[in-house]
N, C-alpha and C positions, 0 to 999 in steps of 0.2 A: 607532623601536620604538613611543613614543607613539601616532603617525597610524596604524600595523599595526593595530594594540591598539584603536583607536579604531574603524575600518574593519570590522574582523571585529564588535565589541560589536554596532554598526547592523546589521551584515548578517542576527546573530542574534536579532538582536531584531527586524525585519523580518519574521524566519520562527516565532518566537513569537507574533507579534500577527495577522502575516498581512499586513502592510503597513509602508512606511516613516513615521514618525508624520509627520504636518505634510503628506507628499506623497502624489501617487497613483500609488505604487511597489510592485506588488507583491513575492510570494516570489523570483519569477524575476526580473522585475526589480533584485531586491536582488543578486540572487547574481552576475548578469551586471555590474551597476555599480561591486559589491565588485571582484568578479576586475579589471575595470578600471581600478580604483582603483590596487591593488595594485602593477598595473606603473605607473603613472603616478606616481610615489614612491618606487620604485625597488626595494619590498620583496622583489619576485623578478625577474627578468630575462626579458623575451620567449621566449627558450628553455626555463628553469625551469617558464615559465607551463604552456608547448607539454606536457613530460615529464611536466607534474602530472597531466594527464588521463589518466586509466587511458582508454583507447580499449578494450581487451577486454573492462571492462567494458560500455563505451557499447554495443560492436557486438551484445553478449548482451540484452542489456535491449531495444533497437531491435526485435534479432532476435524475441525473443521478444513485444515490442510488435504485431507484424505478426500471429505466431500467431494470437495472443487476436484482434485485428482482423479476421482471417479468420472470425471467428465471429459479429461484430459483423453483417459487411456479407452472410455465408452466412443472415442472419435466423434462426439459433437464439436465439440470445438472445430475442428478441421470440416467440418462437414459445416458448418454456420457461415465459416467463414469463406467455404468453393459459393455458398448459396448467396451469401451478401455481394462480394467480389465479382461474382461470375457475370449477374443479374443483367438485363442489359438494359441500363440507366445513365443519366450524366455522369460525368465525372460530381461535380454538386450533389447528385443525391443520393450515389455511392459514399460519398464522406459522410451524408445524413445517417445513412444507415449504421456506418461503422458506429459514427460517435452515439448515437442511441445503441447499436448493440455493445458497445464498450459500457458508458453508462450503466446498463439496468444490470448486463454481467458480473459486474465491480463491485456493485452494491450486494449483492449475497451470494455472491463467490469468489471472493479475496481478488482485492486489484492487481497485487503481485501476481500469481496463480496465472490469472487473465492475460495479464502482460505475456508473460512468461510463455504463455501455451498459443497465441495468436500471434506474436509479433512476426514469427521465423514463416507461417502462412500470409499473414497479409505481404508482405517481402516478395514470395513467392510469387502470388497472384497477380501484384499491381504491375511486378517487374514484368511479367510474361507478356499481359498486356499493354506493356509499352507507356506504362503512365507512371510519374513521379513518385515512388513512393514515400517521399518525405512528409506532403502534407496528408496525406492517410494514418502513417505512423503519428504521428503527432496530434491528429484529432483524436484517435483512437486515444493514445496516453493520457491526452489532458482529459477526457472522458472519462475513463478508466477511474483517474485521482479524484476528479470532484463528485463522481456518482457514487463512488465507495463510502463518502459521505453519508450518504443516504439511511444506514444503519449499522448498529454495532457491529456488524459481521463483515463488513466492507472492507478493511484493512486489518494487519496486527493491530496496529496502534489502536485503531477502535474497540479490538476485542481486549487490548492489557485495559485502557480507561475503563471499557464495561466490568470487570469483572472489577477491577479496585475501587469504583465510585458506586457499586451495585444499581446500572445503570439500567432503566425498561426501554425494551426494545421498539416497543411501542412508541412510549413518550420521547424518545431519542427520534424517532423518526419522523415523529407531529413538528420536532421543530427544523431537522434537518432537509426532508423530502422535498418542500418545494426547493428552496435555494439548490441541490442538487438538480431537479428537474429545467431551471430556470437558466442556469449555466449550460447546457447541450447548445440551447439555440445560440447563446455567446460565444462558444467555440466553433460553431461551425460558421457565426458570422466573419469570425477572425480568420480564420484557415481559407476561406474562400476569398476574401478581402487580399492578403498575401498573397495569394499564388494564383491569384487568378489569371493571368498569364504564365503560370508553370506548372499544367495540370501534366503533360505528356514529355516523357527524355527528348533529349534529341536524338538518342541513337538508340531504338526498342532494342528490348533482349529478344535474341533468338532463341535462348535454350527455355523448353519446356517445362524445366523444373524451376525456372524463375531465379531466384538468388544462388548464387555460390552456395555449398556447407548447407542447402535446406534441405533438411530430413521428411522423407513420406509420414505423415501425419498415420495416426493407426485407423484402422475401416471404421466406419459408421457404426455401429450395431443397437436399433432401435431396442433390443431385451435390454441390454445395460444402460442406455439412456436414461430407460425407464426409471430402471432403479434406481441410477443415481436421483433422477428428479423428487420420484415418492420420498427419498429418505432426506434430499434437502427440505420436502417441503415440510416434512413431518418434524424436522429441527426447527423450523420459524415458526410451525406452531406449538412446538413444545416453549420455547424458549417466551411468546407471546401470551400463552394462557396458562402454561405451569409454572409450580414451584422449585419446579426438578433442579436442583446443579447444572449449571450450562454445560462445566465443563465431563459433567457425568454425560448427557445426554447428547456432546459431541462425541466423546469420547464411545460413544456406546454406537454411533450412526456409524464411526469409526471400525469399527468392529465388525458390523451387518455389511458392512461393503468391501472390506479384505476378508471375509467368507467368501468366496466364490466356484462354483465346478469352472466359470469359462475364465476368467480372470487371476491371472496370478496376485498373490499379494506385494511381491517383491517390484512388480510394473507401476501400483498404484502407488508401492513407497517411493518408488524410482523417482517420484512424479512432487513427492514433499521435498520443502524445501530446507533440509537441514542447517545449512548455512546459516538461515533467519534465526531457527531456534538457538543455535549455539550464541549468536550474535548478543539476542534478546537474553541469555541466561549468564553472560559474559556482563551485561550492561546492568543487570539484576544487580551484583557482585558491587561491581566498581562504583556504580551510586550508593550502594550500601556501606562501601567505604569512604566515602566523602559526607555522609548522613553522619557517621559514629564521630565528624570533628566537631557537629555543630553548628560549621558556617552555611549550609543551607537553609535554617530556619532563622539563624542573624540575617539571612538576605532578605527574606521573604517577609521577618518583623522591622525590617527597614522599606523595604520598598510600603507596606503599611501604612507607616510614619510620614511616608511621602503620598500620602493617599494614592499609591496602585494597591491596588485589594485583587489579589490574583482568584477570589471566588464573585465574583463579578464578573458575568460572562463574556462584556464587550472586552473588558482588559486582558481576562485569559483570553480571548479571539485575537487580539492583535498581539500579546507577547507570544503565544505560540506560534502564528504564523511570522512572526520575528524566527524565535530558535527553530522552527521547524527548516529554515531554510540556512541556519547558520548550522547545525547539524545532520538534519535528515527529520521526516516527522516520526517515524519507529522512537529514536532515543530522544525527541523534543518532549515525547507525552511524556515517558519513563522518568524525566529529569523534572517534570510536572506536577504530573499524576499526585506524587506522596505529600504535594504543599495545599493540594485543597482537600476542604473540607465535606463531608458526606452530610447534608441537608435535606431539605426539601426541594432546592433547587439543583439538584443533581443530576437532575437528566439537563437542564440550561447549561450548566456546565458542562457538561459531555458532547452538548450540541455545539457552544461554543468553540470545545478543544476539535472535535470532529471538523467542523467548516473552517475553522483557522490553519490546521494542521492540512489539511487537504487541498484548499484552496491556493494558497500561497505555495504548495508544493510545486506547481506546474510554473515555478518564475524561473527557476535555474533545474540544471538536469538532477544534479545531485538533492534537489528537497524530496524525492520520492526514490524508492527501491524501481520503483514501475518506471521512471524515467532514466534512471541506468541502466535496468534490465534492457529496454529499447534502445538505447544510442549504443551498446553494447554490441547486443543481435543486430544489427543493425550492417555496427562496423567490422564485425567477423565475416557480414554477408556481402561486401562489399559498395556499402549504403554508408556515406558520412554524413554525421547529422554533428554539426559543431556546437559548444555551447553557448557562440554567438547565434548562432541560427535556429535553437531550442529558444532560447531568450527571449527573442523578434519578437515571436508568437507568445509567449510563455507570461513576458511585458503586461501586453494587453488583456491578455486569458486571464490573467492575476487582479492586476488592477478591474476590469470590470465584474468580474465573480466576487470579488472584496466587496463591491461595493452594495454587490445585492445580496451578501449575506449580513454585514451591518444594518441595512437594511431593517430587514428581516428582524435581525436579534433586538433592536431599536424598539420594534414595532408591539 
């Protein structure tokens, strides 16, 4: 039990810091080593190991990985964002548009994804322009995190809760939608509040291409836009009025869109994020070794006994935006997820773990994948965003979206 005990601490603290101390181990790495560990010591059994992975999960999240990717390599992405950037508006209503096109993009096209596919363009644009790009990246991120909220399909962590608490997609979003919607104008009062005297560098870029290391985004092409939009849209409403497997009829959306005569398949895999999956299948593992000692459900019949009831929406909202930020919100649901119960109040819950986990992600860099992806790209591109300077903002963005999501859930 010791070495269990011992194994999970590293693992989680790996995914707290972002690294193993002393090594050069990342998150994923940790998670893959962990799970290794695990069976090498006997904690669970090679089969054990096998059963721990939710696969319907995986196939949903993959599935839906491609979707968004479809969007990536169709050049909307890059093309949204020549259109938003380009536009010629304030510097204020340029940050409006990012943080509402962050928002609604996040919300049914993985905030990761989002992150990931626009940070290295907005970079580009703002620099070329001669304007800051700190407090752009930073609207766009906190938007990203809190609009993903919006419904199951917004982040991993929303798609692993949806599929282990058999969440509707619908009733997830009656409760999450506004508080999501509510928070755009909160961040953009913040972001402009800040830097309102640091909208422009002092010294504009000259070079054309904007950031250091930024890559040509791929052409426009309105035929595969298409596609991919029919096929997203036809997922939200499989997912809203069928009974279908989610993760069948991601996985199947998955499929109609790596057929292509114009589109290679290997561009749109290019474009998943395999990292995550290994991460998330590594973390499947390693909770499932620390589940076989026991002391996760003594925690959870203690904390009880102290009247926390983790199926109580306000108290899962604020313990998971606790671990969400002491680990990342991916492994805060994962470490979650297995202690509540499947009810009638199951989409409360899920709304609660959703706004909890999301909302308090935007307080330090590391509570979200989306806000490392960005201080990451960032700093490869010659753009330092520090974790005291993520925070500034991150502070206030947290605390006032807390407030109007308890709110909310109160109400």
């Amino acid at each position: 039990m010791e070495l269990t005990l011992f194994i999970f601490f590293l693992v989680y603290l790996a995914m707290g810091l972002g690294s193993l101390p002393f090594f050069r181990v990342g998150r994923t790495g940790a998670a893959v080593i962990g799970g290794m560990a695990m069976l090498t010591i006997g904690s669970i059994t090679p089969q054990q190991a096998w059963n721990a992975i939710d696969y319907s999960t995986m196939g949903m999240l993959f599935g839906l990985m491609v979707v968004s990717a479809a969007f990536v390599v169709s050049g909307f992405y890059g093309w949204l964002a020549r259109k938003a950037a380009s536009s010629n508006v304030s510097e204020r209503a340029l940050l409006a548009i990012l943080i509402v096109v962050g928002g609604v993009m996040a919300a049914f096209l993985t905030n990761d994804v989002v992150a990931v596919s626009m940070c290295p363009l907005l970079l580009s644009i703002t620099l070329a322009r001669g304007l800051n790009p700190v407090p752009f990246l930073l609207g766009f991120c906190f938007a990203a995190n809190t609009g993903a909220s919006g419904t199951i399909i917004g982040s991993p962590q929303n798609i692993i809760a949806a599929q282990k608490l058999n969440l509707s997609f619908a009733g997830v979003s009656e409760i999450t939608a506004v508080p999501a919607l509510l928070s755009l104008p909160v961040i953009w009062l913040v972001i402009t509040y800040l830097y309102r005297d640091r909208w422009k560098l002092a010294m504009p870029s000259t070079d054309g291409n904007g950031a250091a290391g930024a890559t040509e985004p791929p052409p426009f092409s309105v035929g595969e836009t298409l596609k991919a939009a029919i096929t997203a849209f036809v997922v939200v409403v499989a997912f809203v009025f069928s009974d279908w497997p989610r993760e069948t009829v991601a996985l199947t959306a998955a499929g109609v869109l790596l057929l292509s005569r114009r589109v290679s398949s290997k561009s749109l895999l290019h474009e998943v994020d395999g990292e995550l999956i290994l991460l998330i299948m590594g973390l499947f593992v390693v909770n499932a070794g620390l589940s076989a000692t026991g002391l996760p459900q003594q925690f959870v019949t203690y904390l009880a006994a102290e009247g926390i009831n983790l199926n109580n929406p306000t108290a899962l909202f604020l313990i998971s935006s606790v671990v969400s930020d002491l680990v990342g919100n991916n492994p805060a649901v994962m470490m979650l997820v297995p202690y509540l119960h499947v009810g009638g109040d199951a989409n409360y819950l899920g709304a609660a773990l959703s706004l909890g986990t999301h909302f308090s992600s935007n307080l330090v860099v590391f509570g979200s994948l989306a806000g490392i992806i960005m201080v990451e790209q960032a700093k490869d591109r010659g753009v330092k965003i520090s974790g005291a300077e993520f925070s500034k903002a991150g502070v206030l963005v947290t605390a006032a979206t807390m407030i109007i999501a308890v709110v909310w859930l109160l109400i």
